[in-house]
PyMOL Python script that loads the backbone (N, CA, C, O; Angstrom):
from pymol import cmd

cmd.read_pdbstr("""\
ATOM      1  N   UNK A   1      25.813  -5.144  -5.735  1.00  0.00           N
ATOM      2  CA  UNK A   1      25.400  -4.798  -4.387  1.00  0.00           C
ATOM      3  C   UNK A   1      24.672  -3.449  -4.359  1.00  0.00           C
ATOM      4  O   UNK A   1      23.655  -3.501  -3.667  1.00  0.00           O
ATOM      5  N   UNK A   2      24.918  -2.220  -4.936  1.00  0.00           N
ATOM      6  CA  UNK A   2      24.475  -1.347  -5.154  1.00  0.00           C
ATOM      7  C   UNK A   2      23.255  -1.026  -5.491  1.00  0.00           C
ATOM      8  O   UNK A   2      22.482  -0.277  -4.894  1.00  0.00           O
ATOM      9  N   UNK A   3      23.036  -1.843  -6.849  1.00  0.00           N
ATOM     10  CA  UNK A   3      21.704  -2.398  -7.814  1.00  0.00           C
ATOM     11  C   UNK A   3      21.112  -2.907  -6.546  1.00  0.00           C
ATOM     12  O   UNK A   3      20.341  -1.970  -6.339  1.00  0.00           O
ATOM     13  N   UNK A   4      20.934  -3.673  -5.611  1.00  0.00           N
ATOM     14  CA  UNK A   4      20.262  -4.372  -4.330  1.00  0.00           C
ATOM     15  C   UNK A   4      19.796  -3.355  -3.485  1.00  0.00           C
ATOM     16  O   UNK A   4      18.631  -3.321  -3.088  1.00  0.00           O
ATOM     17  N   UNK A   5      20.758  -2.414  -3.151  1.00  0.00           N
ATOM     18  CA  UNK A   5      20.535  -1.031  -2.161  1.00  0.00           C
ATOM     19  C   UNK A   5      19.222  -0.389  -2.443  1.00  0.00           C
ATOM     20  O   UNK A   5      18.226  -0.170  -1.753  1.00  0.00           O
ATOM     21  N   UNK A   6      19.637  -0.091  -4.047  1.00  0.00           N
ATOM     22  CA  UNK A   6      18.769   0.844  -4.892  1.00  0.00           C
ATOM     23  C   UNK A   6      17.018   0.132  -5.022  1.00  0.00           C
ATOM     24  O   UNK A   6      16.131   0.907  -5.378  1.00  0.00           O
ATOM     25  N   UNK A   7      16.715  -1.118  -4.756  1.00  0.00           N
ATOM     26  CA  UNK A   7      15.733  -1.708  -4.829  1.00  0.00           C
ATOM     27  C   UNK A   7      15.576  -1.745  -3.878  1.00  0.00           C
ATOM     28  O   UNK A   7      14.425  -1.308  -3.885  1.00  0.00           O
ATOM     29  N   UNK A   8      15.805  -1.943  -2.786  1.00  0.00           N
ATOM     30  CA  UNK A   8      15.112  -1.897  -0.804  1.00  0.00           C
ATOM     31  C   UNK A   8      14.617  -0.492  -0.712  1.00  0.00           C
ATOM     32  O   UNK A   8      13.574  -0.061  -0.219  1.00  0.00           O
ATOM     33  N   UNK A   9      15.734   0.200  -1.376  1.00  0.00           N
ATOM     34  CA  UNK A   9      15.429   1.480  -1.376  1.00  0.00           C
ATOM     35  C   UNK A   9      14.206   2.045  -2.026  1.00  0.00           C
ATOM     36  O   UNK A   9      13.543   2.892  -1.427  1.00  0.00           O
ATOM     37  N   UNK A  10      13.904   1.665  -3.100  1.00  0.00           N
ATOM     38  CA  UNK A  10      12.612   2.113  -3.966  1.00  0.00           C
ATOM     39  C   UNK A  10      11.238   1.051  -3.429  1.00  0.00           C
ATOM     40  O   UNK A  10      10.107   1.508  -3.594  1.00  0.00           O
ATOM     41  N   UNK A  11      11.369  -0.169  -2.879  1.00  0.00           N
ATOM     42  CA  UNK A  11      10.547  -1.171  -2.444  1.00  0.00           C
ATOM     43  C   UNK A  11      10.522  -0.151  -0.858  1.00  0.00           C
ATOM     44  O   UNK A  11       9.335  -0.148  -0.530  1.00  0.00           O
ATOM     45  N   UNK A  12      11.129   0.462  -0.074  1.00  0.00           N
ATOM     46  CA  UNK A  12      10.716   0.914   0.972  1.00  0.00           C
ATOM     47  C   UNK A  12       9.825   2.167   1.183  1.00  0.00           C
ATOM     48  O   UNK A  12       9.151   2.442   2.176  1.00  0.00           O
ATOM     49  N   UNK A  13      10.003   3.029  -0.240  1.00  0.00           N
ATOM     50  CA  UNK A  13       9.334   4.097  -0.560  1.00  0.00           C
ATOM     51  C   UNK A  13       7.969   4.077  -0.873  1.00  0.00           C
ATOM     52  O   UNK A  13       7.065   4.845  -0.546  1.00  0.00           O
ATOM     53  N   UNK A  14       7.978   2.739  -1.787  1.00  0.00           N
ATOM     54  CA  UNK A  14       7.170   1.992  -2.306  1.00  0.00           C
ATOM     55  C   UNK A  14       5.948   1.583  -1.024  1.00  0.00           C
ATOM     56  O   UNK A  14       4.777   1.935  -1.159  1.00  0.00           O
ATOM     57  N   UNK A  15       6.293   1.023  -0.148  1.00  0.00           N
ATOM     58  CA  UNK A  15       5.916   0.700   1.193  1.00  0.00           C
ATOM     59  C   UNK A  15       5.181   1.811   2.190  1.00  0.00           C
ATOM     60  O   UNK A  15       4.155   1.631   2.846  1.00  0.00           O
ATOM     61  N   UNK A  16       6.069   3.117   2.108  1.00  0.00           N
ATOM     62  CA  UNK A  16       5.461   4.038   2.778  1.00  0.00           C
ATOM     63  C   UNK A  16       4.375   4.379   1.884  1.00  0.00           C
ATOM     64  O   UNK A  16       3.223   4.281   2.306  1.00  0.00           O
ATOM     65  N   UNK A  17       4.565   4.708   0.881  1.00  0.00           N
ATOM     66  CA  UNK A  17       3.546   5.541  -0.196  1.00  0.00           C
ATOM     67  C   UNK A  17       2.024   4.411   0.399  1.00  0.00           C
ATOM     68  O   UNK A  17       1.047   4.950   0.918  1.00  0.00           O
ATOM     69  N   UNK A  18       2.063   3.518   0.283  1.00  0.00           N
ATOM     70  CA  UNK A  18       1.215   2.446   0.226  1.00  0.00           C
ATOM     71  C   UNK A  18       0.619   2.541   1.417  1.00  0.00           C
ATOM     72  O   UNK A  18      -0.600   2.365   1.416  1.00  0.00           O
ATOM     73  N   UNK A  19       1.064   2.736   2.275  1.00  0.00           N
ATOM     74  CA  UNK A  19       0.818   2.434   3.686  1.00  0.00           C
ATOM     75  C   UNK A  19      -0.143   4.134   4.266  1.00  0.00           C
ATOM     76  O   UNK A  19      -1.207   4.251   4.874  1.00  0.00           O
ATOM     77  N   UNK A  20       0.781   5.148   3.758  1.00  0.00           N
ATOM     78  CA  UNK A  20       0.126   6.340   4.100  1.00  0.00           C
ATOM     79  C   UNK A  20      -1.397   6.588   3.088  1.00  0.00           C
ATOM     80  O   UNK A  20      -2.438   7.087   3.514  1.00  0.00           O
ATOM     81  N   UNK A  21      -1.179   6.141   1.831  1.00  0.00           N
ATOM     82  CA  UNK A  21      -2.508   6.022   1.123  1.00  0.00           C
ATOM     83  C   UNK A  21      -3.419   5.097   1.752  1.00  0.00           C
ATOM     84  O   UNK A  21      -4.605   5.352   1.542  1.00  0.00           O
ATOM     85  N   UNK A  22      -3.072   3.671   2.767  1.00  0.00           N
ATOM     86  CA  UNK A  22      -4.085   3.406   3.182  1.00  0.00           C
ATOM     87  C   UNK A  22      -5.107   3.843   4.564  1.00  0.00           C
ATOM     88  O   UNK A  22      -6.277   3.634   4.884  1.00  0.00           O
ATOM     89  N   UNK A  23      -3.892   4.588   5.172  1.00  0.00           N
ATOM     90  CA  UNK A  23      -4.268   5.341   6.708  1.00  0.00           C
ATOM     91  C   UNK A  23      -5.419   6.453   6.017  1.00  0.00           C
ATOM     92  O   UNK A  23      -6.614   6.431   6.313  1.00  0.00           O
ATOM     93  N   UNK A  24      -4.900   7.265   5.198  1.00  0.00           N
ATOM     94  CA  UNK A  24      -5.434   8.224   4.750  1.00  0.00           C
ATOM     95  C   UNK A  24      -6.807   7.595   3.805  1.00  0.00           C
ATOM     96  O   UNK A  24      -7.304   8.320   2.943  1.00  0.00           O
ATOM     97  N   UNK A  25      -7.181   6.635   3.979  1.00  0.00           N
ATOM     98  CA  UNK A  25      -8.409   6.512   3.183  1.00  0.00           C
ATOM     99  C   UNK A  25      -9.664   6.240   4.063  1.00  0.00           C
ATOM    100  O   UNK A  25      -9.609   6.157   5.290  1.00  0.00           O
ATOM    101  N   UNK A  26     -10.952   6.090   3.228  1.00  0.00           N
ATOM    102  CA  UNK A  26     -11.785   6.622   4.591  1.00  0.00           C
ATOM    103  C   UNK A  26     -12.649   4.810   4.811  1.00  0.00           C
ATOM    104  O   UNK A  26     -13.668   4.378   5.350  1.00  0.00           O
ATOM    105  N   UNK A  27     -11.780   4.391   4.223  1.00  0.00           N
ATOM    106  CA  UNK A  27     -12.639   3.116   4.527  1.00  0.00           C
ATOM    107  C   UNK A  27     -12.350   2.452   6.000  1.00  0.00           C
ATOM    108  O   UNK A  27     -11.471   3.054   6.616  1.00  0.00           O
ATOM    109  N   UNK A  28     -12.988   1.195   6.763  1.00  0.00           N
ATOM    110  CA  UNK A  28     -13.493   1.089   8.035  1.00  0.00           C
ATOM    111  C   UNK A  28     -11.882   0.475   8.580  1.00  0.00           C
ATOM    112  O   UNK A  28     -10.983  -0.032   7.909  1.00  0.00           O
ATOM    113  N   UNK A  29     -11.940   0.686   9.672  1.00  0.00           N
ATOM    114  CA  UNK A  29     -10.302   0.925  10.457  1.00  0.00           C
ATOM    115  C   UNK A  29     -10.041  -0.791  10.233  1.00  0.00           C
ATOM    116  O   UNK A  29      -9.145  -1.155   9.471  1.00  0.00           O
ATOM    117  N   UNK A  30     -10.611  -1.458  10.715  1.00  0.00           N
ATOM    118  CA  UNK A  30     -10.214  -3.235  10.262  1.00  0.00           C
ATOM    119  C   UNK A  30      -9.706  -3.444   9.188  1.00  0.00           C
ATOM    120  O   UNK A  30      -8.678  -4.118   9.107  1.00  0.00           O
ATOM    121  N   UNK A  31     -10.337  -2.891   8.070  1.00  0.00           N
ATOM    122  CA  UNK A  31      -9.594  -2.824   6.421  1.00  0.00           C
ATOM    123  C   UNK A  31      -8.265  -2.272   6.528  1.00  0.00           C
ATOM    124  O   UNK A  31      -7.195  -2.870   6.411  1.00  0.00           O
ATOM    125  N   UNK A  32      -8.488  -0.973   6.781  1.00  0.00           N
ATOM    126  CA  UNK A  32      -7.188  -0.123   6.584  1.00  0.00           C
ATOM    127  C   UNK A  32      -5.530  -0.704   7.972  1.00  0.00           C
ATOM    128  O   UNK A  32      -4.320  -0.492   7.892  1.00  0.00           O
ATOM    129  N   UNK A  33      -6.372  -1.435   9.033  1.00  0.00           N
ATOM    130  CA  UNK A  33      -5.335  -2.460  10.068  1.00  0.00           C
ATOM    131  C   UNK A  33      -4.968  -3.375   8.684  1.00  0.00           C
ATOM    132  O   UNK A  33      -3.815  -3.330   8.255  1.00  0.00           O
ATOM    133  N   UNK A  34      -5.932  -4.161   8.041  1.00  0.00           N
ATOM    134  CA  UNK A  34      -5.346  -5.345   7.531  1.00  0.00           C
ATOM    135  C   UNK A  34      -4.613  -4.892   6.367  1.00  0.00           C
ATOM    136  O   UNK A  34      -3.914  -5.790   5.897  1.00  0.00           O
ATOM    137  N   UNK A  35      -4.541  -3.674   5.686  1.00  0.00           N
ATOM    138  CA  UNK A  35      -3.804  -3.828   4.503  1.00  0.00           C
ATOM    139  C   UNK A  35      -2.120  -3.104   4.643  1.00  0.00           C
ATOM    140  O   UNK A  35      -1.056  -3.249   4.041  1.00  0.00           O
ATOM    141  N   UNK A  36      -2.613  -2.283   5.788  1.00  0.00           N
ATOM    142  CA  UNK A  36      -1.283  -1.815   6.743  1.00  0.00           C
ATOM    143  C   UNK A  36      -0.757  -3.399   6.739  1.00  0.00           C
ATOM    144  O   UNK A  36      -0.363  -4.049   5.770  1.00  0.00           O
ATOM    145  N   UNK A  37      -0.888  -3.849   8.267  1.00  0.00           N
ATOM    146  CA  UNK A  37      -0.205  -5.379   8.402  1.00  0.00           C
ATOM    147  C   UNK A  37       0.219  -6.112   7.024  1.00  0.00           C
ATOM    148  O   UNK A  37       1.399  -6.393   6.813  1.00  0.00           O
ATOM    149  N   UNK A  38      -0.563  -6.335   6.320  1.00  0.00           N
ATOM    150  CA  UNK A  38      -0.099  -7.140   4.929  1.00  0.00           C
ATOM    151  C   UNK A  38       1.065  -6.389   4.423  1.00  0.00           C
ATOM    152  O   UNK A  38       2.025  -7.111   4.154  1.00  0.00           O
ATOM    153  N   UNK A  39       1.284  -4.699   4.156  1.00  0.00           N
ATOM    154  CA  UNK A  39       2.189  -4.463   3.613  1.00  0.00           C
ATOM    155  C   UNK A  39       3.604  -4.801   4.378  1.00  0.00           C
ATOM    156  O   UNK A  39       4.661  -5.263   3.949  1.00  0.00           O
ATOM    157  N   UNK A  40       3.205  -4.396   5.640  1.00  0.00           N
ATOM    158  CA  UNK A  40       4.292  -4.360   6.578  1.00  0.00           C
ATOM    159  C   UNK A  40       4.894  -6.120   7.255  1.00  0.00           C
ATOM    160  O   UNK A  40       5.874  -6.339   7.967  1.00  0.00           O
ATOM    161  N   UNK A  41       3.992  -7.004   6.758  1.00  0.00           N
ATOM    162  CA  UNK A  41       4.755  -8.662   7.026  1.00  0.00           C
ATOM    163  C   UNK A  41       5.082  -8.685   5.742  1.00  0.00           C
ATOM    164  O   UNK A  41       6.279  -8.961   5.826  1.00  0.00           O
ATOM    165  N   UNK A  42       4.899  -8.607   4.858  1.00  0.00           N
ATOM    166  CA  UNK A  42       5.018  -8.952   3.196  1.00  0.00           C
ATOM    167  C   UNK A  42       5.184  -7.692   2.184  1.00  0.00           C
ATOM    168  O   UNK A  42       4.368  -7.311   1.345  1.00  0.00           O
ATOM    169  N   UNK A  43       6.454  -7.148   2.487  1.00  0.00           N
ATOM    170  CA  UNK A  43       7.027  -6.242   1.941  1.00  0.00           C
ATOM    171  C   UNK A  43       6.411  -5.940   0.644  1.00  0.00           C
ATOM    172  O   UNK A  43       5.472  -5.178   0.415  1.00  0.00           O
ATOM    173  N   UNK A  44       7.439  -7.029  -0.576  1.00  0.00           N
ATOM    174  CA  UNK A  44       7.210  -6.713  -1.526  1.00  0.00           C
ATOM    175  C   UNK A  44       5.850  -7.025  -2.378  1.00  0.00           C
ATOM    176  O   UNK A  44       5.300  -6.390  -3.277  1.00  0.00           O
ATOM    177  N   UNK A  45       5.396  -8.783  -1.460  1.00  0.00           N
ATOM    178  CA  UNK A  45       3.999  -8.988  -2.098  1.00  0.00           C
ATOM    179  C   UNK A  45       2.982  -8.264  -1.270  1.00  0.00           C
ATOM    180  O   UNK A  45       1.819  -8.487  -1.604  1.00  0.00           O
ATOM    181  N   UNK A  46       3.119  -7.643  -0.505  1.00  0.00           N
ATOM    182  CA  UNK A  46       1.792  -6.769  -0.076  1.00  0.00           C
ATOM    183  C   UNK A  46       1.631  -5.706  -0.554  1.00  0.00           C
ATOM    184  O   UNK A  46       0.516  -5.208  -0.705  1.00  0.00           O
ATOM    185  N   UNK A  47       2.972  -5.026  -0.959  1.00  0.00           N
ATOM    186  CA  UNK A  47       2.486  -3.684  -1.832  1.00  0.00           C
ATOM    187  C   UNK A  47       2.252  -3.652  -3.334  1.00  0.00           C
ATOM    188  O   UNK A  47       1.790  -2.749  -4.033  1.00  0.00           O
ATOM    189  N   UNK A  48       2.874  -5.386  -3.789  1.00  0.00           N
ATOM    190  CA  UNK A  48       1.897  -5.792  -5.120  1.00  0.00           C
ATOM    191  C   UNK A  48       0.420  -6.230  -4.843  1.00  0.00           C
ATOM    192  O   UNK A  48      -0.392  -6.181  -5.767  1.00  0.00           O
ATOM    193  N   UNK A  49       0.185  -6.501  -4.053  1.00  0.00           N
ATOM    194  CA  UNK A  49      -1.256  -6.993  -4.066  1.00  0.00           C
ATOM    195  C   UNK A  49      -2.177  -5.655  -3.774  1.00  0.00           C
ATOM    196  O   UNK A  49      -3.278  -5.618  -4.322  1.00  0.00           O
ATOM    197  N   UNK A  50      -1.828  -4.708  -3.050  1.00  0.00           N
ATOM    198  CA  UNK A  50      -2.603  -3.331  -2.386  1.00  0.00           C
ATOM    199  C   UNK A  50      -2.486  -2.820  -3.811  1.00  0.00           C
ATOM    200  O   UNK A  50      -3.483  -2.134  -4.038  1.00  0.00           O
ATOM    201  N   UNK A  51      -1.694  -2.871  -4.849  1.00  0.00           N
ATOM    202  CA  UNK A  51      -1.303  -1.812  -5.759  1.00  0.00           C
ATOM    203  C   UNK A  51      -2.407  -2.550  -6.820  1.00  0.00           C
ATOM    204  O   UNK A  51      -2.873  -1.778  -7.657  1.00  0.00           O
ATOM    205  N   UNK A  52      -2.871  -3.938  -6.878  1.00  0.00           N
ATOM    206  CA  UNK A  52      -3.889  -4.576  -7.781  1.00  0.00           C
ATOM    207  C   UNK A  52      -5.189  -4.460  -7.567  1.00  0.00           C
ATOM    208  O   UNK A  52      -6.083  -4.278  -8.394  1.00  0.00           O
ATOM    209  N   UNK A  53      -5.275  -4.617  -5.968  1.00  0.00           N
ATOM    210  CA  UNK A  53      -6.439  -4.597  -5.225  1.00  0.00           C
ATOM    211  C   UNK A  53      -6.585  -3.730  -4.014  1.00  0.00           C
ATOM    212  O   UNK A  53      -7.627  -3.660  -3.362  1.00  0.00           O
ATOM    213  N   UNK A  54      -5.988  -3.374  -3.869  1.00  0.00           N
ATOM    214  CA  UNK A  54      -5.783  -2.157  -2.366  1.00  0.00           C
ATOM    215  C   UNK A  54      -7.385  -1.433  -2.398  1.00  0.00           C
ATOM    216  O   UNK A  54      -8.176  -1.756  -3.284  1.00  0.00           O
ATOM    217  N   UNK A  55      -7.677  -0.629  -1.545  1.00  0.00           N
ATOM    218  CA  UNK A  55      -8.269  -0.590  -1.042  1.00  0.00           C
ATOM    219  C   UNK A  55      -8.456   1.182  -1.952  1.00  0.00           C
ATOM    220  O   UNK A  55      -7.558   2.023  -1.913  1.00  0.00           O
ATOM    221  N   UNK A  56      -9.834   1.398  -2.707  1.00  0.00           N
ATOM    222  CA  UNK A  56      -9.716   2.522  -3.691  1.00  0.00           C
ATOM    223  C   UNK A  56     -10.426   3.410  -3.402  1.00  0.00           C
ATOM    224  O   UNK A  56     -11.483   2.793  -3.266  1.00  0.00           O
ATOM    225  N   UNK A  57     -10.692   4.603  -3.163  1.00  0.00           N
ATOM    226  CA  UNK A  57     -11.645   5.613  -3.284  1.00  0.00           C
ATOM    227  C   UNK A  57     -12.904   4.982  -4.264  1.00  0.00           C
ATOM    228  O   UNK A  57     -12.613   4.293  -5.242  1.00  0.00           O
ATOM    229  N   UNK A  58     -14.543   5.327  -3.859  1.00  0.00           N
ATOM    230  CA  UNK A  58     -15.154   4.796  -4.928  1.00  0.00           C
ATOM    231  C   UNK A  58     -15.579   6.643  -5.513  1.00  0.00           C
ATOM    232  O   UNK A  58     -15.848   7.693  -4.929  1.00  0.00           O
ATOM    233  N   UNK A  59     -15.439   6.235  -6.868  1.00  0.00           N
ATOM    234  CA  UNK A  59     -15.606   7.498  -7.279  1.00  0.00           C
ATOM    235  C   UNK A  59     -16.997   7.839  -8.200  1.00  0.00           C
ATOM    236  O   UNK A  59     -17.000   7.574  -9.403  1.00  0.00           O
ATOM    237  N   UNK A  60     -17.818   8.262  -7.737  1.00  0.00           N
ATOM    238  CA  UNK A  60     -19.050   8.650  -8.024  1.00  0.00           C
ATOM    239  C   UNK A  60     -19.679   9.312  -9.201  1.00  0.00           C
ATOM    240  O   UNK A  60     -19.387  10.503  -9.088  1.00  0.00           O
ATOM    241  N   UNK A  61     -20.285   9.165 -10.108  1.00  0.00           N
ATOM    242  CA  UNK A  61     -20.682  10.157 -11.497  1.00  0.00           C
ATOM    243  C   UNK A  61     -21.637  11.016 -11.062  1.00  0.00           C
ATOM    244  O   UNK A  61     -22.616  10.630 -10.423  1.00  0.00           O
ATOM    245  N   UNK A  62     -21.454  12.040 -11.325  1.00  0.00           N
ATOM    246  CA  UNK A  62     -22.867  12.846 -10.536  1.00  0.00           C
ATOM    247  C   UNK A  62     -23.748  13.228 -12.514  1.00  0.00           C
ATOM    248  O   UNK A  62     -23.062  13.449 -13.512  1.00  0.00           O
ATOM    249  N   UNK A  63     -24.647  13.203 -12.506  1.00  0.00           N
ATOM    250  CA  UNK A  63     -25.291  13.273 -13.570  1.00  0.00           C
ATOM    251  C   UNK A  63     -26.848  12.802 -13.891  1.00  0.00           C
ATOM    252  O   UNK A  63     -27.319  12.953 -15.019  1.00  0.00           O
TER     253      UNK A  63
END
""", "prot")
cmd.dss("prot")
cmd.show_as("cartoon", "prot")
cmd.util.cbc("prot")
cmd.orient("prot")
């Protein structure tokens, strides 16, 4: 039962982290609604799927 606690527990952290990285990103508010909602109906598979495909900074080479 404990071992169970300890996983809602790290899957909920898991959840915020996910969720505040997507508010905080600068892509268009419909994206960042839909990957919010996905995490937040689909706990654990939405913050596996955001964590494969989520939504990334594009990062630029200057050169």
């Amino acid at each position: 039962m404990e071992l169970l606690a300890v996983a809602v527990i790290l899957l909920l952290i898991g959840d915020a982290y996910a969720i505040f990285q997507v508010v905080q990103s600068r892509r268009p508010l419909s994206t960042r609604a839909f990957w919010v909602a996905g995490v937040l109906l689909l706990p654990l598979l939405g913050l596996l799927i955001w964590y494969i495909q989520g939504p990334r900074e594009h990062i630029t080479e200057r050169g």
